[in-house]
Structure formats: structure tokens, C-alpha cells
N, CA, C and O atoms as a CHARMM CRD file, in Angstrom:
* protein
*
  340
    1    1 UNK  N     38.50000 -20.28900 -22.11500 PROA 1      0.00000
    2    1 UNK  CA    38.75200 -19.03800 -22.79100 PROA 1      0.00000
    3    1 UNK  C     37.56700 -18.10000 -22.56400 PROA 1      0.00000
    4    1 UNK  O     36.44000 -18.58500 -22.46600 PROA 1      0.00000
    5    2 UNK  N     37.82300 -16.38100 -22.44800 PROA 2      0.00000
    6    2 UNK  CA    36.97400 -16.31000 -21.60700 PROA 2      0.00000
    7    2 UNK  C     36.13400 -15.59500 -23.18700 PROA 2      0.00000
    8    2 UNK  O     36.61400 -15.74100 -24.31000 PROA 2      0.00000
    9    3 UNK  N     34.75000 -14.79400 -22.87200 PROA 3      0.00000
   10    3 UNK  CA    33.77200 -14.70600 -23.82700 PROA 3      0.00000
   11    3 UNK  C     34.54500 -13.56300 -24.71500 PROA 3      0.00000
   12    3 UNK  O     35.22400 -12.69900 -24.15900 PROA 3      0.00000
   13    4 UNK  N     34.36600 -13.63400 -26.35000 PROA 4      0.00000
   14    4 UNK  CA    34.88700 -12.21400 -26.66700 PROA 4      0.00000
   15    4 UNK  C     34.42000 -10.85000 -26.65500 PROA 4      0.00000
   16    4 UNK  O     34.98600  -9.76900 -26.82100 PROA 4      0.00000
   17    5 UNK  N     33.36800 -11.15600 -26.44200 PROA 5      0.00000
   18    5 UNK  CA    32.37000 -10.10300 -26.57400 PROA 5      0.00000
   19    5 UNK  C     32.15000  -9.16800 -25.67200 PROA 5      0.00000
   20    5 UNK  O     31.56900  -8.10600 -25.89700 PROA 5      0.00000
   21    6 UNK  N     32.78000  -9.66500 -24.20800 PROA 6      0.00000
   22    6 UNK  CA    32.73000  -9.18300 -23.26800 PROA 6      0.00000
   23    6 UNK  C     33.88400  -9.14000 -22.49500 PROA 6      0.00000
   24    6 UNK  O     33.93400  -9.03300 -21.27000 PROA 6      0.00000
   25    7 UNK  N     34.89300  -9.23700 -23.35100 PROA 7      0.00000
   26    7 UNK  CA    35.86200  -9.15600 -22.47000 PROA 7      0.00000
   27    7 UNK  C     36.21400  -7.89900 -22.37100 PROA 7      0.00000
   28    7 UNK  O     36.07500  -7.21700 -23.38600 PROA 7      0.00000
   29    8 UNK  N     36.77600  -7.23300 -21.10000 PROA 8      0.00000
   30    8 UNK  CA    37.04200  -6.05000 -20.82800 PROA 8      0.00000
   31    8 UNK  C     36.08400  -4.71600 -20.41500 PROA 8      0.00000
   32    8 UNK  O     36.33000  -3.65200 -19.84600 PROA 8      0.00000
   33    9 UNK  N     34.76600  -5.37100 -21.04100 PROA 9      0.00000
   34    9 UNK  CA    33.90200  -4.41200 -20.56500 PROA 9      0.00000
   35    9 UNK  C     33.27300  -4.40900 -19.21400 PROA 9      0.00000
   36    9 UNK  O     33.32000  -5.35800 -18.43100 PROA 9      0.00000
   37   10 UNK  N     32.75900  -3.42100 -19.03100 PROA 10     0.00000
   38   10 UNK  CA    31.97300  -3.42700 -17.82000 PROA 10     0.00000
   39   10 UNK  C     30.78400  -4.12300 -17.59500 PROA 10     0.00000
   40   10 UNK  O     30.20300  -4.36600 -18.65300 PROA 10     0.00000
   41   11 UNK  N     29.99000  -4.69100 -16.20500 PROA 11     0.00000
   42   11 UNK  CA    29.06300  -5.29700 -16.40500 PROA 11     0.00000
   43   11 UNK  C     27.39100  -4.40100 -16.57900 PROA 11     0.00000
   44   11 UNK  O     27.16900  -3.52300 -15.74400 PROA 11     0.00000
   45   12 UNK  N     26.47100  -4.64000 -17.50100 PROA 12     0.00000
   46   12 UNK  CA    25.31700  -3.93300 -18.06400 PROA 12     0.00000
   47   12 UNK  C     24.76900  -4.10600 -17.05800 PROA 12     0.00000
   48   12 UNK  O     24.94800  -5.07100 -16.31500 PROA 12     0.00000
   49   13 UNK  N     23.57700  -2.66200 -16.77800 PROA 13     0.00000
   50   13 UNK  CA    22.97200  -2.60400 -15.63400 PROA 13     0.00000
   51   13 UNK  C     21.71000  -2.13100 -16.53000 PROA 13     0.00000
   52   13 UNK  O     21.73400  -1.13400 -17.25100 PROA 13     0.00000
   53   14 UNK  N     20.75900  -2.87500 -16.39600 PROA 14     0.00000
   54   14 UNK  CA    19.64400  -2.23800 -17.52200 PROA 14     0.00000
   55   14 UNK  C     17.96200  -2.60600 -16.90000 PROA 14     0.00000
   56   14 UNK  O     17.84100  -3.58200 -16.15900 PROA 14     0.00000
   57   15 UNK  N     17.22100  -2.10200 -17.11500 PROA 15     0.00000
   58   15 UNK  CA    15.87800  -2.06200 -16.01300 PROA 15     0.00000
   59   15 UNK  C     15.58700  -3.56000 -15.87000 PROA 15     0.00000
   60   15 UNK  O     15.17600  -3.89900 -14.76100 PROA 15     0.00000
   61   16 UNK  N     15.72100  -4.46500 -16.74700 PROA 16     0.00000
   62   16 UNK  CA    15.64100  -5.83400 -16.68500 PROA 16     0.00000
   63   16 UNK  C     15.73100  -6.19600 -15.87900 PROA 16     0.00000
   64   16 UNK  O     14.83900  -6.73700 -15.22600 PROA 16     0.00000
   65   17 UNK  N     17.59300  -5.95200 -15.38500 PROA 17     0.00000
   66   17 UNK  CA    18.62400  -6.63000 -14.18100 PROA 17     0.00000
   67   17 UNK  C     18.18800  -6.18500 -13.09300 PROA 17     0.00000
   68   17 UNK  O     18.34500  -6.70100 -11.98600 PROA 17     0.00000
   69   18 UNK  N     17.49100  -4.98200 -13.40500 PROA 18     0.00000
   70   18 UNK  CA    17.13100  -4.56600 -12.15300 PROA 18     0.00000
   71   18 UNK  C     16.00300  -4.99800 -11.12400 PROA 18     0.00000
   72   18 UNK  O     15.95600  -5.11100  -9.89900 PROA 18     0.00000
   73   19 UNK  N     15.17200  -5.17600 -12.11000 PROA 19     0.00000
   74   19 UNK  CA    13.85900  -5.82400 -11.98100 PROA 19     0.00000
   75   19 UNK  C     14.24100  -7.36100 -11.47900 PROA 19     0.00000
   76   19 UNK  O     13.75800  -7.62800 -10.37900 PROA 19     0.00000
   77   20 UNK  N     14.86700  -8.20600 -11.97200 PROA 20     0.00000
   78   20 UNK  CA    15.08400  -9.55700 -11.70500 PROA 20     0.00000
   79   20 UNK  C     16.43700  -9.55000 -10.34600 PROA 20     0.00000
   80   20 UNK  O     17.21900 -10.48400 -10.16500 PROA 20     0.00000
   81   21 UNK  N     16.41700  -8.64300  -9.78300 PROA 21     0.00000
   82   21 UNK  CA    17.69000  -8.64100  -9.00100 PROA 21     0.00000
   83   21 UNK  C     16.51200  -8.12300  -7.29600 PROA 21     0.00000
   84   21 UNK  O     16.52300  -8.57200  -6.14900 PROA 21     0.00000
   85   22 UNK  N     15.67600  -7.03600  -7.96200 PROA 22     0.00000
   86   22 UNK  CA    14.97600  -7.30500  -7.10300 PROA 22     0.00000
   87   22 UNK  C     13.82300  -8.40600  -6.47500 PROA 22     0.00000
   88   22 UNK  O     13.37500  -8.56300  -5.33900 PROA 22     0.00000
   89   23 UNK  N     13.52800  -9.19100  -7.97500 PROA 23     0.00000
   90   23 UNK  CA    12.79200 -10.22400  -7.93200 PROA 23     0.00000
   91   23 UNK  C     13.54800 -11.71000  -7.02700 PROA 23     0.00000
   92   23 UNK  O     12.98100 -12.73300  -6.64400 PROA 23     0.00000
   93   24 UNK  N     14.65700 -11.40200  -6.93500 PROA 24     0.00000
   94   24 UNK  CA    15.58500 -12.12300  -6.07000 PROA 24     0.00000
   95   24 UNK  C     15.75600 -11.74000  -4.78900 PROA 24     0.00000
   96   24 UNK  O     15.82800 -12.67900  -3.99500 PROA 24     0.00000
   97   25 UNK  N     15.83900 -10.69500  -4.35600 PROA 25     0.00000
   98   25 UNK  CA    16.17100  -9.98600  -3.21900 PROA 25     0.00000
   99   25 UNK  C     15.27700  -9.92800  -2.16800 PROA 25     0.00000
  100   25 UNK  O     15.46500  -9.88300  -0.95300 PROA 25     0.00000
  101   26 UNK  N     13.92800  -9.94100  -3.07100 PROA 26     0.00000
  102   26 UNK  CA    12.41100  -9.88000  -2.09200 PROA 26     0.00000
  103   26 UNK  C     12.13900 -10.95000  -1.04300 PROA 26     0.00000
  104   26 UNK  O     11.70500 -10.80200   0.10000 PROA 26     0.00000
  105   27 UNK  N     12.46700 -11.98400  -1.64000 PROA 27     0.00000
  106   27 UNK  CA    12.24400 -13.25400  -0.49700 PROA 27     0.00000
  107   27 UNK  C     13.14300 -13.23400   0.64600 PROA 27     0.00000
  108   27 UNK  O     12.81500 -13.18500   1.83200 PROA 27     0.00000
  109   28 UNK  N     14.62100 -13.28800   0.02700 PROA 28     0.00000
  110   28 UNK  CA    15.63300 -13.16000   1.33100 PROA 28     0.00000
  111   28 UNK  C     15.15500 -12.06300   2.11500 PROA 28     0.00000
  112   28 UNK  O     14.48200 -12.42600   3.08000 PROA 28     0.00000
  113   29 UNK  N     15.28100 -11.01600   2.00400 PROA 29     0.00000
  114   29 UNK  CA    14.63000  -9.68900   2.95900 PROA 29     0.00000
  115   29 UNK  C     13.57500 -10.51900   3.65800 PROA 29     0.00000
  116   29 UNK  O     13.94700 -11.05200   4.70300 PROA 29     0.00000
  117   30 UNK  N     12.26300 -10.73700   3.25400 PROA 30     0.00000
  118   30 UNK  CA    11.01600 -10.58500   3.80900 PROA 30     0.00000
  119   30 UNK  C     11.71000 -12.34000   5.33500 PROA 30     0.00000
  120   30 UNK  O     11.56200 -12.41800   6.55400 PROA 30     0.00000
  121   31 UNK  N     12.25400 -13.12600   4.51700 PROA 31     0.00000
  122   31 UNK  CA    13.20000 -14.28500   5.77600 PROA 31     0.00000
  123   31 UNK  C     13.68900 -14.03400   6.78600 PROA 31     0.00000
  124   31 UNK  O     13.65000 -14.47600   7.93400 PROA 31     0.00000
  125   32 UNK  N     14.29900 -13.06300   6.12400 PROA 32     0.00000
  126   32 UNK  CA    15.64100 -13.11800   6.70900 PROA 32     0.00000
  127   32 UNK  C     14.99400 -11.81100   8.11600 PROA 32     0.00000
  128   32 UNK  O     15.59100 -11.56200   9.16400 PROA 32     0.00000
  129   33 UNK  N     13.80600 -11.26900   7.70600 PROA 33     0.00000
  130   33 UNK  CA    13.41100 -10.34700   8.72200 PROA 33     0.00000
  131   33 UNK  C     12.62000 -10.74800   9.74400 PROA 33     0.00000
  132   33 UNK  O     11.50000 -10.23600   9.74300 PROA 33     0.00000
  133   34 UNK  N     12.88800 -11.58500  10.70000 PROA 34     0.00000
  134   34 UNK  CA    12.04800 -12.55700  11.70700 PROA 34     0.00000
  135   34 UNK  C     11.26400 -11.82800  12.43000 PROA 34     0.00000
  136   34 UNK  O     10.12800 -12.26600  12.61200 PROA 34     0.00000
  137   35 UNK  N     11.56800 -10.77700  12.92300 PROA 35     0.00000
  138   35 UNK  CA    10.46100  -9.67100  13.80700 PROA 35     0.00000
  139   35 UNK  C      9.24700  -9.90500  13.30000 PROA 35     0.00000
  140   35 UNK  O      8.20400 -10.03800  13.93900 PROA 35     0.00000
  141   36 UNK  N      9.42700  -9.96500  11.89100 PROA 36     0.00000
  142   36 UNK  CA     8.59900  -9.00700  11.19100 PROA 36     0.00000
  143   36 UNK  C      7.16300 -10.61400  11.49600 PROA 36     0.00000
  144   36 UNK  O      6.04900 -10.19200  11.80700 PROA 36     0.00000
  145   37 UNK  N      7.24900 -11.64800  11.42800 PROA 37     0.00000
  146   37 UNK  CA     6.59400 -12.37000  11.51800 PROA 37     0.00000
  147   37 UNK  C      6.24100 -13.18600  12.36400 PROA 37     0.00000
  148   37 UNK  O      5.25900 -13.91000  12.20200 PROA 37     0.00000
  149   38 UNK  N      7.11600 -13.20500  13.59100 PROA 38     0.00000
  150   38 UNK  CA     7.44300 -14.17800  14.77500 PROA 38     0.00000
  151   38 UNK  C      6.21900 -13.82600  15.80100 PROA 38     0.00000
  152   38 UNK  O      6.30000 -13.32200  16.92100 PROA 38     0.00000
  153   39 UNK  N      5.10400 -14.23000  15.10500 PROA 39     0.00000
  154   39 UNK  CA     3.66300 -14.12600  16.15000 PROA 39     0.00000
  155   39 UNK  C      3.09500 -15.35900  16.11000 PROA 39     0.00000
  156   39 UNK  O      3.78100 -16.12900  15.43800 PROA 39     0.00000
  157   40 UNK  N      2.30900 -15.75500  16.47200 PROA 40     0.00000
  158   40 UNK  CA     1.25100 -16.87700  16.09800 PROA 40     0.00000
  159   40 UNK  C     -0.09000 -16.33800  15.52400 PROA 40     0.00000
  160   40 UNK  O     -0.73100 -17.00500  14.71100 PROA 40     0.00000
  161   41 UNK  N     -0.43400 -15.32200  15.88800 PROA 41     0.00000
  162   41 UNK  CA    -1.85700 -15.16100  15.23600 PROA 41     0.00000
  163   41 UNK  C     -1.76500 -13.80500  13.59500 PROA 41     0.00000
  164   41 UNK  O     -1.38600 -12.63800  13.69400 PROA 41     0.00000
  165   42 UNK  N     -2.06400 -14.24400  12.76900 PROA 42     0.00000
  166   42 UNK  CA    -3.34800 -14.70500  12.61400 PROA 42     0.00000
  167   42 UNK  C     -3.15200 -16.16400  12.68100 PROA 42     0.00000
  168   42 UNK  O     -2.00400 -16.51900  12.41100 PROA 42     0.00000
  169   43 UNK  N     -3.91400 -17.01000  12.94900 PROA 43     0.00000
  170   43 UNK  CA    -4.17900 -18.12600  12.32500 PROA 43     0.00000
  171   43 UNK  C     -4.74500 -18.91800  11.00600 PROA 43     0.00000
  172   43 UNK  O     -5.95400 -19.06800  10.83000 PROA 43     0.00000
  173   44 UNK  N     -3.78400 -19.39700  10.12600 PROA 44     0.00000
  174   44 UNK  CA    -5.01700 -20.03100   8.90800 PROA 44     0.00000
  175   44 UNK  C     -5.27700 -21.30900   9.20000 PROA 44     0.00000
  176   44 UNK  O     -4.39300 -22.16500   9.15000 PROA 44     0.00000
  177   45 UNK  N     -6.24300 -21.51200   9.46200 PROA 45     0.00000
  178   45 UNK  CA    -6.79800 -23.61100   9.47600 PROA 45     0.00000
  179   45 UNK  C     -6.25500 -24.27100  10.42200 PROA 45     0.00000
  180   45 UNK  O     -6.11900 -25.49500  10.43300 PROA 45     0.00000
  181   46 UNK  N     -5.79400 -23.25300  11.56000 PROA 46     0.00000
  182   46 UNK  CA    -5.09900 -23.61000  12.57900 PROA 46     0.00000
  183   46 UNK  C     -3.33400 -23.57800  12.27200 PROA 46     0.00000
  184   46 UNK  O     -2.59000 -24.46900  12.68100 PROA 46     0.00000
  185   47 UNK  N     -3.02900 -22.81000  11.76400 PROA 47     0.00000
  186   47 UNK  CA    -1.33700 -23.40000  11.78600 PROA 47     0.00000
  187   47 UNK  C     -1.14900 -21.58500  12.18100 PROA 47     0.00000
  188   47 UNK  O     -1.69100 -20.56100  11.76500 PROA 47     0.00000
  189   48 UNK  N     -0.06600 -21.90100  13.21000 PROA 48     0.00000
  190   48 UNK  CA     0.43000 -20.18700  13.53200 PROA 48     0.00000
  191   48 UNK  C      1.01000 -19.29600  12.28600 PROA 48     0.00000
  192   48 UNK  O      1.40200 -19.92900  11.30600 PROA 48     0.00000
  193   49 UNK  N      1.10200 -17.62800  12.25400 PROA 49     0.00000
  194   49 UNK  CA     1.30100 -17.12500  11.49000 PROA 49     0.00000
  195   49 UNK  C      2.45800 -17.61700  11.18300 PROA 49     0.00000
  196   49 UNK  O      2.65300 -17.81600   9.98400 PROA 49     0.00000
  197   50 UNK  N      3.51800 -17.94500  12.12200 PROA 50     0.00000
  198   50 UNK  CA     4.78200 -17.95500  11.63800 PROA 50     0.00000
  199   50 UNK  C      5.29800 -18.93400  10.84400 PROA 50     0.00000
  200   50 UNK  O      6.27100 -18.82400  10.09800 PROA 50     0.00000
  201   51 UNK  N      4.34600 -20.27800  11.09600 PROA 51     0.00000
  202   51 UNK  CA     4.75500 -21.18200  10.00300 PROA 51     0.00000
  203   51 UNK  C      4.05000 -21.04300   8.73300 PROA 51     0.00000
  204   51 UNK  O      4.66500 -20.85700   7.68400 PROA 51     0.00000
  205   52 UNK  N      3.27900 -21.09400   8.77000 PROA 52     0.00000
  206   52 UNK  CA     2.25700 -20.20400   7.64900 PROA 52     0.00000
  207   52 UNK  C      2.65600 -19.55900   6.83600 PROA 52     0.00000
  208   52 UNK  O      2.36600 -19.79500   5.66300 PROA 52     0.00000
  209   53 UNK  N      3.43500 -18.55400   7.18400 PROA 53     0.00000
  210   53 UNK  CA     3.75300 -17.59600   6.52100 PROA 53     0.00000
  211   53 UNK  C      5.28600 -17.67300   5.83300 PROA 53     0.00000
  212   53 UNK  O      5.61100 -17.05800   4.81700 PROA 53     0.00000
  213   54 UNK  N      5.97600 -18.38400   6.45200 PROA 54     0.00000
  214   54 UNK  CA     7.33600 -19.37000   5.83100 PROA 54     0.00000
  215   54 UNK  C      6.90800 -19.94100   4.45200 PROA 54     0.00000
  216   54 UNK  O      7.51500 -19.68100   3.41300 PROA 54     0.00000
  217   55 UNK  N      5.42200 -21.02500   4.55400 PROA 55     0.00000
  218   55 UNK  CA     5.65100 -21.60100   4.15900 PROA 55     0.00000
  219   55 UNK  C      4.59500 -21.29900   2.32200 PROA 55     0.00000
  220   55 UNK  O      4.31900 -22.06900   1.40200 PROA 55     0.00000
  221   56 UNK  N      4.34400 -19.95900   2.54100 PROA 56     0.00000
  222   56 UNK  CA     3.58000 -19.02300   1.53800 PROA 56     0.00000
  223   56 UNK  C      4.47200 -18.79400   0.38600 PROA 56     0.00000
  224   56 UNK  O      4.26200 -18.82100  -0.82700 PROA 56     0.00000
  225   57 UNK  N      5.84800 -18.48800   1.31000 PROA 57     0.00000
  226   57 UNK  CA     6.59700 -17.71400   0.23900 PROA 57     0.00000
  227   57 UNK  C      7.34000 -18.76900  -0.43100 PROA 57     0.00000
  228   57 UNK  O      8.15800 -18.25500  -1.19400 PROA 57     0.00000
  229   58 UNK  N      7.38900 -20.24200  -0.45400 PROA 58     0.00000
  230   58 UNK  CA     7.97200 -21.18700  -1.12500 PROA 58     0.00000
  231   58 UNK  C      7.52000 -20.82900  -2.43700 PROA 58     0.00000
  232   58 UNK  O      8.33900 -20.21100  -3.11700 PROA 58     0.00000
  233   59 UNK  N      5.88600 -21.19100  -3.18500 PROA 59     0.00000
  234   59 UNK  CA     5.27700 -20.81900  -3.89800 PROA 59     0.00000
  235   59 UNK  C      5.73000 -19.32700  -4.62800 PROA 59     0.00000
  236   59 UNK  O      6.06700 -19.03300  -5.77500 PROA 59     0.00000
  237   60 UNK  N      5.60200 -18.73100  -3.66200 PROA 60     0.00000
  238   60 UNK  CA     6.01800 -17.07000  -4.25100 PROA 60     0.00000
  239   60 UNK  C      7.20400 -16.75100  -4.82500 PROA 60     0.00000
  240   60 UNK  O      7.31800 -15.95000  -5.75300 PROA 60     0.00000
  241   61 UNK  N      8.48100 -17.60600  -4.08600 PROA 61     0.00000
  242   61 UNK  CA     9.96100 -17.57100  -4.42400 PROA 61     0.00000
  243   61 UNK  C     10.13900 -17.81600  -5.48600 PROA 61     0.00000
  244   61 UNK  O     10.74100 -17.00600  -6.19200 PROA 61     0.00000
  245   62 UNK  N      9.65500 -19.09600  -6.02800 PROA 62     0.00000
  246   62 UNK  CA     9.43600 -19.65100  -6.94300 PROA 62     0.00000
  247   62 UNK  C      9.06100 -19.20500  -8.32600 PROA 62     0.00000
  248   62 UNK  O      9.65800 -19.35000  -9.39200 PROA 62     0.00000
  249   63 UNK  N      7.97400 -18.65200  -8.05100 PROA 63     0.00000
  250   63 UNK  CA     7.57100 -17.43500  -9.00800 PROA 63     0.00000
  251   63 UNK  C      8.22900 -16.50000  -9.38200 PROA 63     0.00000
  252   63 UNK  O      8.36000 -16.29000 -10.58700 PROA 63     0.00000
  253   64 UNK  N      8.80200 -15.71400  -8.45300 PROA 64     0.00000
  254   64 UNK  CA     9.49300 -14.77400  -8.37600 PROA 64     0.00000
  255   64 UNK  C     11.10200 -15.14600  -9.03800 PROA 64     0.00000
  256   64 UNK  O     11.64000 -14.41900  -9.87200 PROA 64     0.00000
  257   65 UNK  N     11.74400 -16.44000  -8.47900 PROA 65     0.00000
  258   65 UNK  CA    13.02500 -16.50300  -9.55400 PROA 65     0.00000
  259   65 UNK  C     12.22200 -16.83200 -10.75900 PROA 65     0.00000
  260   65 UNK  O     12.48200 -15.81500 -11.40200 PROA 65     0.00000
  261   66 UNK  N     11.47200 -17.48500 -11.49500 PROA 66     0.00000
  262   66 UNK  CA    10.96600 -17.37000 -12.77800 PROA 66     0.00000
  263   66 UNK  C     10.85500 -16.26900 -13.48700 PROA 66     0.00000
  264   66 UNK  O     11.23200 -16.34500 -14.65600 PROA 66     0.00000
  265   67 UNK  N     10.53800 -15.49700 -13.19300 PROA 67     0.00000
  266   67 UNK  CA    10.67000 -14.27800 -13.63400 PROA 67     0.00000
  267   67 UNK  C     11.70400 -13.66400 -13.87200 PROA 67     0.00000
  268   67 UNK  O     11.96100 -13.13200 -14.95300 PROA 67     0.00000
  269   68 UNK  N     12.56500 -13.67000 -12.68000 PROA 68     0.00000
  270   68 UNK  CA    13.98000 -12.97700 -12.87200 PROA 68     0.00000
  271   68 UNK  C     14.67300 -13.96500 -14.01300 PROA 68     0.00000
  272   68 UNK  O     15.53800 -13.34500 -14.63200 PROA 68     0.00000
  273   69 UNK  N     14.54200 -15.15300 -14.39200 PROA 69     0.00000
  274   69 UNK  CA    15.01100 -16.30800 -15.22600 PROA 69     0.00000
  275   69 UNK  C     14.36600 -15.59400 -16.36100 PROA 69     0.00000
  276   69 UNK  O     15.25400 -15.19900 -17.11700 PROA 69     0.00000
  277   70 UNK  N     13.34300 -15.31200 -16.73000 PROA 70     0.00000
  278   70 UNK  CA    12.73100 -15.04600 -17.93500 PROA 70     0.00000
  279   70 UNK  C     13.34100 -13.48100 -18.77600 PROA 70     0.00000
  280   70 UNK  O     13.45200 -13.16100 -19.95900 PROA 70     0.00000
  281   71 UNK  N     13.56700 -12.94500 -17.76400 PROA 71     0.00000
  282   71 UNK  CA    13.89200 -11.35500 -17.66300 PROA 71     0.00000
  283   71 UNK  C     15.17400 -11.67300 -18.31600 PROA 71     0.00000
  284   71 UNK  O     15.42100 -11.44300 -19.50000 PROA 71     0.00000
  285   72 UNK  N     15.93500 -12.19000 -17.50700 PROA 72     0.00000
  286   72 UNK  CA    17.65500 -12.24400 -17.91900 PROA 72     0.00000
  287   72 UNK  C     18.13200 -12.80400 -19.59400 PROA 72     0.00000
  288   72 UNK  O     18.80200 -12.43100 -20.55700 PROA 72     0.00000
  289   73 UNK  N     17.38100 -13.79800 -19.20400 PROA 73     0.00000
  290   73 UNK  CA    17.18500 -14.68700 -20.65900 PROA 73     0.00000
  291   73 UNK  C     16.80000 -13.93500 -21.75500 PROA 73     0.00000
  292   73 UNK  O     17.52600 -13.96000 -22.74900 PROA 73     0.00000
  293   74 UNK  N     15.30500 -12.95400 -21.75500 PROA 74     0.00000
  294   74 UNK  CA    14.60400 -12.52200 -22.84800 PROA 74     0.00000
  295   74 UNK  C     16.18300 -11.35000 -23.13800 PROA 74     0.00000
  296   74 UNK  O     16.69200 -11.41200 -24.25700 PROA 74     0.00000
  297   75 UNK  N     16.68600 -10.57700 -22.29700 PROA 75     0.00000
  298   75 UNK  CA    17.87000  -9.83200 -21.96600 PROA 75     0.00000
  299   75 UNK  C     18.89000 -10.55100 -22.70500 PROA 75     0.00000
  300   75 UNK  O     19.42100  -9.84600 -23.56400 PROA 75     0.00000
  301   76 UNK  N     19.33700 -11.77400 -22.63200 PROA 76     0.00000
  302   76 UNK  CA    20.88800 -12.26100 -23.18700 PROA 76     0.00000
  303   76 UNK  C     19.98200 -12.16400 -24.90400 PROA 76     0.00000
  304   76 UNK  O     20.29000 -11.19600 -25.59900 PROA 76     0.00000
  305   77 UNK  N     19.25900 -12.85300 -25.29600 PROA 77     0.00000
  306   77 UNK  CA    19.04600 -13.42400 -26.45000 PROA 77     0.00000
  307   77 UNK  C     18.68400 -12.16200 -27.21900 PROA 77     0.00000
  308   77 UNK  O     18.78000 -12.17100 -28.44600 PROA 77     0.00000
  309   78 UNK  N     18.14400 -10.73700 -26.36400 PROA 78     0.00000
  310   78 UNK  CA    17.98600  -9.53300 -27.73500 PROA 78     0.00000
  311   78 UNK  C     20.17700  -9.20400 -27.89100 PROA 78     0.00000
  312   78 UNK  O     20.87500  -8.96700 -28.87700 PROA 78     0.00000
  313   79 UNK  N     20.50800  -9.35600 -26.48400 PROA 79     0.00000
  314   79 UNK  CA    22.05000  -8.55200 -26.78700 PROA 79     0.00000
  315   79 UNK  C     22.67100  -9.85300 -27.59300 PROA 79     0.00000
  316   79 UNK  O     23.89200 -10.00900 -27.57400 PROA 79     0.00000
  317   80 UNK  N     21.93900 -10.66400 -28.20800 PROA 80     0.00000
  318   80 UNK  CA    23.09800 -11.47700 -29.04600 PROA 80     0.00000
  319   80 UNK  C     22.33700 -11.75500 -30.47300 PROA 80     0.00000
  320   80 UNK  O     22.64300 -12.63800 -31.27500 PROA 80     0.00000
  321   81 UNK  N     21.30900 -10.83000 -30.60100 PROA 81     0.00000
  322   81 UNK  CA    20.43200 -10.43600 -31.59200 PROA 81     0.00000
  323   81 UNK  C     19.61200 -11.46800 -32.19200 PROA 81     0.00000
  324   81 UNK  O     19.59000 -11.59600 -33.41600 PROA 81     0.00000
  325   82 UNK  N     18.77800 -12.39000 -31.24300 PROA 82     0.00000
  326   82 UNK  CA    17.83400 -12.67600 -31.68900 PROA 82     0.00000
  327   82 UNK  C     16.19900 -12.36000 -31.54100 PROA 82     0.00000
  328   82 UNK  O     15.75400 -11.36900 -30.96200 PROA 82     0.00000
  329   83 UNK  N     15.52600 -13.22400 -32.07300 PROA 83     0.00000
  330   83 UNK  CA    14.50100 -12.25100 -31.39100 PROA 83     0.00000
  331   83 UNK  C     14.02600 -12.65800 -30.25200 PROA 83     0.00000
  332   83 UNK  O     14.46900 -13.59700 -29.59100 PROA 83     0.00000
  333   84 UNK  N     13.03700 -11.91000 -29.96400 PROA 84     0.00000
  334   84 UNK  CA    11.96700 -11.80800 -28.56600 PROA 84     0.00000
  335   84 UNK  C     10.51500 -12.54700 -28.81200 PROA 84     0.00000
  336   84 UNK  O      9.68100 -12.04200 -29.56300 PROA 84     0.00000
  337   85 UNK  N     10.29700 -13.72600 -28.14800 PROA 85     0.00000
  338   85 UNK  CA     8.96600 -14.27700 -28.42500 PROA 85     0.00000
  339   85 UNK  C      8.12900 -14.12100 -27.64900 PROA 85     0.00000
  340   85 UNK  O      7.00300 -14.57300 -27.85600 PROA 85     0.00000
């Protein structure tokens, strides 16, 4: 059964979503753009830029959906009126 609260309405677009939608979006882009990295130098500690630099944004992704997780969340729990900690 579907939610009542929301049935029929449109979906909320609010600086939050926005923020955590780009906090999602950043990693795929910066991947998904191979030009942008497909060198070997610089080098760190010997490993080419390109793996290197793959393997930076694991850490960062990571971070980055946390945030968008925190955003959405702090977001559901004021629209169902509780508070904000």
C-alpha cells in the first residue's frame, strides 16, 4: 500500500536534494571522464596517475555518499516532524 502522505503529490526538490544529488553525481562524472586522467605522470610512490587516481576517489566516494545519506535522512525526519540532532 502505497505511503499516504505522499500519494499524489509531486516529488520535493529542496537545496538538500540538491546538494546530495550532486554529492552523487561527482564521482560518476570525474570516472566516467577517462581523457581527463589517462596519463601516467604525475607519479605518487611510483604508481601511474591513472591508477592512482582511480583509486583516490574510492575514499572520496565514500565520503561523498555519506553525506548525501546524512542530507536526505536529516531531510525525511524534519518532513515527518522530528527533530534535527
Amino acid at each position: 500500500m502505497p505511503d499516504q502522505t505522499s500519494a499524489g503529490k509531486p516529488p520535493v526538490v529542496t537545496p538538500s536534494r540538491v546538494v546530495a544529488g550532486i554529492c552523487l553525481a561527482l564521482p560518476l562524472v570525474a570516472l566516467l571522464w577517462v581523457s581527463s586522467y589517462a596519463r601516467l605522470t604525475p607519479r605518487f610512490i611510483g604508481i601511474p596517475f591513472f591508477y592512482w587516481y582511480q583509486i583516490a576517489w574510492v575514499p572520496i566516494t565514500a565520503t561523498l555518499t555519506f553525506i548525501a545519506y546524512v542530507l536526505v535522512r536529516r531531510e525525511e525526519r524534519i518532513r515527518r516532524g522530528g527533530a534535527v540532532k
